[in-house]
N, C-alpha and C positions, 0 to 999 in steps of 0.2 A: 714706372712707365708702362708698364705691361698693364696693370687693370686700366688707366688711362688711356693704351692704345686698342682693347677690347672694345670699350665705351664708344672711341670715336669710331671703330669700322663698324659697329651695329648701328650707329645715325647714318653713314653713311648706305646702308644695306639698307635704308627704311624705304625709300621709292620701290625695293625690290619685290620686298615682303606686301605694300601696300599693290602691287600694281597682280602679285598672285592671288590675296586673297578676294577682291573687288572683280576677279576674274574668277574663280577657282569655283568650277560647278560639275556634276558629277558626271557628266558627258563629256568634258573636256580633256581632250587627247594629250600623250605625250611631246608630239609635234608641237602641239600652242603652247605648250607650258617652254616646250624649247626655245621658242620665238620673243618668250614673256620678256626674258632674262636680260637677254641684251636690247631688249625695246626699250626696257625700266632705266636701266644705265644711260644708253644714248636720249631718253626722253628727259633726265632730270640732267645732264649735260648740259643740254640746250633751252633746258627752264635757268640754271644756274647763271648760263653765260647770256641769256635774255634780260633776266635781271639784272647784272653786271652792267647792262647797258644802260642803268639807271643808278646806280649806288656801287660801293668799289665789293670786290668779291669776297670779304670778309662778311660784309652782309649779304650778300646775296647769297650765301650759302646757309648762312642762319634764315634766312626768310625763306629759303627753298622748300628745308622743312616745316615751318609753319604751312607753307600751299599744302603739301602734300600731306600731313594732318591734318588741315581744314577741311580736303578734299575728300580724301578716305572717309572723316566724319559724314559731312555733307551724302554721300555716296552709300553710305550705311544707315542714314536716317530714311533717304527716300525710300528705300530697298526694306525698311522696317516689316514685318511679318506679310513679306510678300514673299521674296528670295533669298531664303537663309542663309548666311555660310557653308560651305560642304566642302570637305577632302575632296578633291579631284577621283574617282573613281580608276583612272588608270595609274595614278600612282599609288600603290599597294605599298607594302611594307616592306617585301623585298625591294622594287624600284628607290622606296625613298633611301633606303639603306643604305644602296649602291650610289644614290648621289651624295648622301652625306656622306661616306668613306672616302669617293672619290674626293670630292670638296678637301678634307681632309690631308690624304696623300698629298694634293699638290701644293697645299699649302705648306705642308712639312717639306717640298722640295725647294718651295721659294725660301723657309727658313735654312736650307744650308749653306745660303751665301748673303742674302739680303741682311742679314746681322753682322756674319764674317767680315764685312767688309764693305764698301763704300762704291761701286762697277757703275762705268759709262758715265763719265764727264758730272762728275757729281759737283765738282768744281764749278760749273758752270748752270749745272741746274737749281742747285741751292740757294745760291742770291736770288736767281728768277725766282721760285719758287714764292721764298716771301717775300720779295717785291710787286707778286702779281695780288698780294692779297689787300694789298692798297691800293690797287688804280681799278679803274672804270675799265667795261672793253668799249672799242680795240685797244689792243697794250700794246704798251712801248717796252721795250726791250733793256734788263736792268742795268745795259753796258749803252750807258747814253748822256747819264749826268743831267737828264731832264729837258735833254733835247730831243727832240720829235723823230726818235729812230723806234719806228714800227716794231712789231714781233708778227714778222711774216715767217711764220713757224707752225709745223702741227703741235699746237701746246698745248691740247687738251688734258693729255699725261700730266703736265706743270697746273695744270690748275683743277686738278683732280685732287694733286696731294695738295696745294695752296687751299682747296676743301677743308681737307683732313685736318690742317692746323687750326681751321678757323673754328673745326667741329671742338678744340682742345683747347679754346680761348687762346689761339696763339701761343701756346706753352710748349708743342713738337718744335725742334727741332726741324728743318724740311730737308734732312738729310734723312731725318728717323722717318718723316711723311712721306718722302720718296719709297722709302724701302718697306713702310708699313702700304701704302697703294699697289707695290706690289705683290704683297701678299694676301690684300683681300683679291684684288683681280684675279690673282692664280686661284684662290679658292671659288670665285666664282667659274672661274673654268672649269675644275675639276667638274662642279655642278652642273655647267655646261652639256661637258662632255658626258658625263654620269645619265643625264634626260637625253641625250641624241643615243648614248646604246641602246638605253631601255626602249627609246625608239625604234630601232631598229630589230630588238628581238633580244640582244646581248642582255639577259638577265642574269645570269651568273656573273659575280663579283671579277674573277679572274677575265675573260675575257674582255670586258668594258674597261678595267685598267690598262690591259692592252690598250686597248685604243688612246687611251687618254695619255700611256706614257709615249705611245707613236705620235703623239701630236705634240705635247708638251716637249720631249724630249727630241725631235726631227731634226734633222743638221745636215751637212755635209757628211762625205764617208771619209774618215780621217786614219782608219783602223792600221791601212796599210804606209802611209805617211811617214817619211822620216821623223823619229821622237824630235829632233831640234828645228825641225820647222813646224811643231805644232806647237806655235805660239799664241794663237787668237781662231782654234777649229780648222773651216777649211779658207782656201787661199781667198776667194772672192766672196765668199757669205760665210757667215757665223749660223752654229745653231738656235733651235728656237730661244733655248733657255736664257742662252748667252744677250741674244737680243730682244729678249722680254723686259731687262733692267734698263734700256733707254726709255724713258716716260711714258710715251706713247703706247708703243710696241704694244705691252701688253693687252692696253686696251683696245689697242685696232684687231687681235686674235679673237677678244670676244666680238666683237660686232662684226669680223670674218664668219663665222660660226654661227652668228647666228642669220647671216644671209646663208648659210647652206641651210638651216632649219630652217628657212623659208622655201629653198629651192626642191631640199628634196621631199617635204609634205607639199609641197605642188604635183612633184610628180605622183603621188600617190592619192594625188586628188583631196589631201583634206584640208585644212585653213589652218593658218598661222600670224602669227603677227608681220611689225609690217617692216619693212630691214630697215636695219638700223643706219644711223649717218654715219661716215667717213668721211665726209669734206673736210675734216681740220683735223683730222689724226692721221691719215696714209692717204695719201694721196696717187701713189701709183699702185696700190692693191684697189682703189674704188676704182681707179680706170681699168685693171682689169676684169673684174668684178662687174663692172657696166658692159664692155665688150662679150664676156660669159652669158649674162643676160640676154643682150642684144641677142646671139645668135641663137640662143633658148628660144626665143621669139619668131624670129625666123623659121625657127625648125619646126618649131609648132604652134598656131598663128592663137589657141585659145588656153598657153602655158600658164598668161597670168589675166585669163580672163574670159568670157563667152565668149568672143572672137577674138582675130587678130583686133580688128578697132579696141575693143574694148582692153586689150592688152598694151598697146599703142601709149590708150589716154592715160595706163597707170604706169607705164612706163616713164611717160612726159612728166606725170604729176611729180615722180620722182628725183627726177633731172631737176625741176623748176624747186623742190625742196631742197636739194645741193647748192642750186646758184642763190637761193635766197639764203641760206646759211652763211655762203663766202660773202653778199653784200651783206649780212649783218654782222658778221666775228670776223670778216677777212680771211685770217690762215697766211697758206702761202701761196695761195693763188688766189687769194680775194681782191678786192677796188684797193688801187695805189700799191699793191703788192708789186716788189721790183721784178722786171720780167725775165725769163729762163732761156738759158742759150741749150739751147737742145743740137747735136748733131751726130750723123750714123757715121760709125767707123768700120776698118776692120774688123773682122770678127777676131776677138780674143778672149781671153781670162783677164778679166780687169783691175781684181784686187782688190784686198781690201783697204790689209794695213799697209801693203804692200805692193810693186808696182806692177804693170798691166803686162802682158806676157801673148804676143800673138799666137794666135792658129798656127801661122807659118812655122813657128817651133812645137817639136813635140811636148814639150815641157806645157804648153798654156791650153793642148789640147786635152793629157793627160788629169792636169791640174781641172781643167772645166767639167771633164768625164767625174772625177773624185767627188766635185761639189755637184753634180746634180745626181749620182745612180740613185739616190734614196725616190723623187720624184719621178724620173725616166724610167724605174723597175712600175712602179706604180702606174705610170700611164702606160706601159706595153700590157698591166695584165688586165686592165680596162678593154685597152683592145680588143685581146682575147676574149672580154666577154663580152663584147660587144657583138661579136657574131653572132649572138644567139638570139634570137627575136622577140627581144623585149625593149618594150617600146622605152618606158622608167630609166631602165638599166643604158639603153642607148644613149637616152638625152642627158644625162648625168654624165655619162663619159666623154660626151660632146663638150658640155659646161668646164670641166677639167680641162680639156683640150682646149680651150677655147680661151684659158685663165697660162695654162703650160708655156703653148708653144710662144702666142706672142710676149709671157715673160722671159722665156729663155732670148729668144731674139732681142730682147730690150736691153736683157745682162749684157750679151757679149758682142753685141752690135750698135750700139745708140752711147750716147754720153752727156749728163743733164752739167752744166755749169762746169765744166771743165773738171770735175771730180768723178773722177773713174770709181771712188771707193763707194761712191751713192749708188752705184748701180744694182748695189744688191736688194735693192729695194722692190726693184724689178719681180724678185721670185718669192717674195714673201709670203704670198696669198696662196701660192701652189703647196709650201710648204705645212701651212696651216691646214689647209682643207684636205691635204690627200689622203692621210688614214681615216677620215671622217668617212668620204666619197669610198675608199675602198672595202669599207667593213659596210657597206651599203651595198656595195656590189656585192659581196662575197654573199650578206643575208640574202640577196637576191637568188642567188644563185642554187641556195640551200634549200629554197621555199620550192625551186622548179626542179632540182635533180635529186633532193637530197644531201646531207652533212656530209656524206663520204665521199660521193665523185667530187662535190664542190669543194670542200676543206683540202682535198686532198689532188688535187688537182695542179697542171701545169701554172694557171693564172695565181692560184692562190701562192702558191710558190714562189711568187714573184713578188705578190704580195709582201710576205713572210719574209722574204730577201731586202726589199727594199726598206719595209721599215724596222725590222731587226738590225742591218748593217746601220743606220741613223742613230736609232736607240744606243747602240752600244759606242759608236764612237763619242757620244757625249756622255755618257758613262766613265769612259776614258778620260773624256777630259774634265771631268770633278773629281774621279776617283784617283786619278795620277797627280793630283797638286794643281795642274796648269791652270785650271779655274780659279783659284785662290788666289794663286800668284798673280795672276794675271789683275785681278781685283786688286788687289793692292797695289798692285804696279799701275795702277789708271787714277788711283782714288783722286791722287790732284792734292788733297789738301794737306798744308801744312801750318805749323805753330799751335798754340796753347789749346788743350783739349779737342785738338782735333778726333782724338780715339774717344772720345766719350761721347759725340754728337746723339746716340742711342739712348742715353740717359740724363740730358741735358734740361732743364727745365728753363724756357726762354726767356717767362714771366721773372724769375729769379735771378737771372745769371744776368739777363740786358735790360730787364725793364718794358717787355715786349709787351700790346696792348691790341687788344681787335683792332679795324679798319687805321690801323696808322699809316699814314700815306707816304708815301717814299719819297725819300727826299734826296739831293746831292749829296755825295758822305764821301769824305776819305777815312778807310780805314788804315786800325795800327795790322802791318804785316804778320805780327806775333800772334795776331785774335781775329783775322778778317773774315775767314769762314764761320767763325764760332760766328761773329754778331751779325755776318750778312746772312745766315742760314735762319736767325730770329729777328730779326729788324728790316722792312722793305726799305731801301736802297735803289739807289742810280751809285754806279759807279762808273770810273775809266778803266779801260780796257783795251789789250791789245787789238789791232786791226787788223792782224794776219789770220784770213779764216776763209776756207773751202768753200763755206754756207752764205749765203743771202743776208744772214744775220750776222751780228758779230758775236762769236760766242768764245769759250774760254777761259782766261787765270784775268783777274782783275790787277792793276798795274800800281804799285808803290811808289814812294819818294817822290823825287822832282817832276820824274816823269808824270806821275799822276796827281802832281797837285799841279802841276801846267796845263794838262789837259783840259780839268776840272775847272780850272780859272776860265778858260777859252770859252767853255757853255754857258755860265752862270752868268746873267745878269749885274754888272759894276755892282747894285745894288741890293744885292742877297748873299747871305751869308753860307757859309760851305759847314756841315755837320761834320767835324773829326772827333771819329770814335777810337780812343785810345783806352790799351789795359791797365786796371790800375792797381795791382798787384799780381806778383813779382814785376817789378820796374823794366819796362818796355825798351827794346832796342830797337823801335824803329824812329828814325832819323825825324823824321818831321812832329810824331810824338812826343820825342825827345825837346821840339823847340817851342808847343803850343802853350804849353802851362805857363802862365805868368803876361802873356801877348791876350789872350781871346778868354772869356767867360766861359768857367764849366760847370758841371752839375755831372753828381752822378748818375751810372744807367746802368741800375739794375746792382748787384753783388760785385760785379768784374770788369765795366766801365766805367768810364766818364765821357760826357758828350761836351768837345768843345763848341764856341759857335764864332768861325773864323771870315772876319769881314775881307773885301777885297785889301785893305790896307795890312791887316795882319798877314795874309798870304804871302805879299809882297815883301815882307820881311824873314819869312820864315823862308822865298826862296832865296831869297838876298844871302842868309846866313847859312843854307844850304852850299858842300862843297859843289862844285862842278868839274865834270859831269858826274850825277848823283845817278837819282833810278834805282829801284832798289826792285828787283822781281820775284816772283816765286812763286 
């Protein structure tokens, strides 16, 4: 699985490499190449899922790359002995080094858990996962049974790695594509990160890791924390790492990122690409991210343009590209998407896994102080350098300020759908951006006083404090077990080859096949992750969920062949996927052979095809009350 999972992250990587080289000319600054990065990503996103909108996303992902080799050809013929290819001139060989090292490291940081183990609802992402690789957008949601329940969800993350599988003929695993998405992403970060130091002057190896492990590794400060309440980081937000393995996540840090490589080669006057979408992977870091802008604007009427006007109309343009994203993919705020009950509270510590804790006790004030010093050290030493009369350096610290304050106010004052534990969502973008924004100030600062007033300085100190204390409490928490455990304690899944999802071959083991479109299925309890993590599926599913969506453990026995009865059609038959070696102990399993027609699937099923009359019998000769969960 390894040369196979190589294979499919280099197709994946191919928008990347074609959108540097068809750019890459020997005038071209660090900043653009900054900007390239996550343009290339969020631009083949929304070619993928444009496509989708015609063919289901097993082919749109294989057609994807066909465009974008046609294009590049196309692109290289016209360009024939006029504008050759050229190395970019400011990336030299030190530069490229440090981004391919970095690139590196943090890919070796994603590998010490993204294999270890299974983290954030994988249970629930894995059925999606390849069931989205069958359907058309908009997508329905694989806990539906084929009834018309939306995926008003940022699922970009889910159809990122529903990508990866299609890039591998369907033969990943989408537990192993979860976790391989996450590890090209974090390598694209390191890169990320690696082009914004060099950007900024940070040419030494040392230094720009710094930054990259202040960003990658940012969190709450947990150092001083009772060890038995550090169960899941700090009380109301996790760190970055932690929350990079929910799907999304990571990719909404690259396209965080790469709107500050737009922001801050604005302030320094040179051109960059152009920022990436968020509409359907974070949705409350784009709204802060838009209010940061907005005030950018304000502050200075020609930030993104010859005048205000002209700032204005690329602002609007911007806007009008978000709302035509949500009418074409929806999300969870697009057309028909169900609507948010939003309302302000008390101010407290909200919580994450755990329950909301006012201001009025010291405990939710102390608790609130814990989860943000890493960010509140970093905006005080802004502050500080704020005083000093630079125009770049101001408006930067404005932008921070402008993303901080009103996420802090959102954590512990507002509440989206009656789930306090969403609110951490609120501080994500501050989290992301502020070692980027503070080794931008601090270069600043070195360029005007010198490395030694500046390095050494009250603000840098603050600096130094705030994301030092981050850095090390998630250090703590890899280095002391709690991350492990923790991963295994969430993995979710259970029954036959659950521990082997990583080397599983889908083609083999179920029979799995490009564009198969998902269909009604009950599965055997013993094997459901295995076949729903290769096979696109509608399943039944619990109803009790926090989210808009129904997400979660897919439901067994009675219960879930009731369910399933209730959606389908008198007239269409229900797919039961049972194992067929070692002899299955799940109950309905146990009753289909001999009632309904089967055929094998793949090495380790067989697919029955269960009319409404067999059903009927299968519940008939079910004890009652059955239900079988897990």
């Amino acid at each position: 699985m390894v040369v196979r999972s190589l294979l499919v992250a280099l197709v994946y990587l191919l928008p990347v490499g074609v959108v540097f080289a068809l750019r890459a000319r020997d005038e071209r600054t660090l900043w653009e190449m900054a900007g390239d990065m996550p343009f290339a990503v969020a631009a083949d996103m929304l070619l993928v899922l444009l496509l989708a909108r015609f063919m289901v996303l097993d082919v749109a992902a294989l057609a994807s790359r066909a465009l974008w080799l046609a294009g590049a050809g196309g692109a290289l013929w016209r360009r024939r002995g006029r504008r050759p290819l050229v190395w970019p001139g400011a990336l030299d060989a030190r530069a490229a080094l440090q981004v391919g090292v970095l690139a590196l490291l943090a890919l070796g940081l994603s590998l010490t858990l993204s294999r270890a183990c299974a983290v954030w609802a994988r249970a629930g992402h894995s059925p999606l996962v390849a069931s989205l690789g069958g359907q058309r957008c908009p997508y329905n949601n694989v806990y539906g049974a084929g009834a018309a329940t939306g995926l008003y969800y940022h699922f970009t993350g889910d159809v990122l790695a529903s990508m990866l599988r299609a890039f591998s003929g369907d033969a990943l695993h989408a537990s192993l594509a979860l976790s391989l998405a996450h590890d090209v992403l974090f390598a694209l970060l390191g890169a990320e990160l690696g082009l914004l130091a060099a950007a900024l002057g940070l040419r030494r190896l040392a230094p720009a890791a710094l930054v990259a492990g202040a960003t990658l590794l940012a969190g709450p400060v947990t150092l001083l924390r009772e060890s038995y309440r550090k169960v899941e980081s700090g009380y109301s937000i996790t760190n970055l790492f932690s929350l990079s393995f929910r799907p999304h996540e990571g990719l909404a840090f690259l396209l965080i990122l790469g709107v500050i490589a737009v922001v801050l080669a604005r302030l320094r006057d040179l051109r960059a690409g152009p920022i990436a979408v968020l509409a359907l992977t974070d949705e409350a870091s784009l709204a802060l991210l838009a209010v940061g802008l907005a005030v950018l604007w304000l502050a200075d009427g020609r930030m993104f343009g010859a005048d205000r006007r002209a700032g204005a109309l690329r602002l609007g343009a911007l806007a009008g590209l978000v709302v035509l994203t949500l009418l074409l993919f929806v999300g969870a705020l697009g057309r028909h998407a169900p609507g948010h009950a939003f309302a302000v509270v008390a101010p407290r510590s909200p919580g994450f896994l755990t329950s909301p804790i006012p201001f009025a006790m010291a405990d939710g004030r102390r608790l609130a102080l814990q989860d943000l010093w890493s960010v509140g050290l970093i905006g005080a030493a802004g502050l500080a350098l704020a005083l000093r009369p630079s125009r770049p350096l101001r408006l930067s610290v404005l932008f921070y300020g402008a993303i901080l304050v009103p996420g802090v106010l959102a954590l512990c004052c507002t509440e989206v759908d009656h789930a306090p534990a969403e609110s951490h969502r609120w501080v994500t973008a501050s989290f992301v951006i502020a070692p980027v924004l503070a080794a931008s100030w601090l270069a600043r600062a070195v360029e005007e006083r010198g490395a030694g007033p500046a390095l050494g300085g009250g603000a840098a100190l603050l600096v130094y404090l705030g994301c030092g204390l981050g850095i090390a409490s998630t250090v703590e928490w890899l280095a002391s077990g709690v991350a492990e455990r923790t991963c295994h304690r969430d993995q979710g899944f259970a029954g036959m080859a659950s521990e082997r999802f990583y080397d599983l071959d889908c083609r083999a083991s179920t029979g799995a096949r490009l564009a198969e479109r998902p269909r009604p299925s009950y599965l055997d309890a013993d094997g459901a992750y295995l076949y729903a993590g290769c096979r696109p599926t509608f399943l039944a599913g619990a109803t009790a969920s926090i989210h808009a969506v129904q997400v979660g453990k897919p439901l067994y026995g009675r219960a879930a062949l009731e369910d399933l009865g209730r959606r389908l059609p008198p007239a269409e038959t229900l797919a039961v996927a049972c194992l067929g070696a070692p002899a299955t102990s799940d109950a309905v399993c146990a009753l289909v052979p001999g009632r309904a027609a089967c055929a094998p699937a793949g090495a380790m099923f067989s697919v029955c095809e269960a009319s409404s009359e067999v059903r009927a019998q299968i519940l008939a000769a079910l004890p009652s009350p059955a239900g079988r969960g897990r």
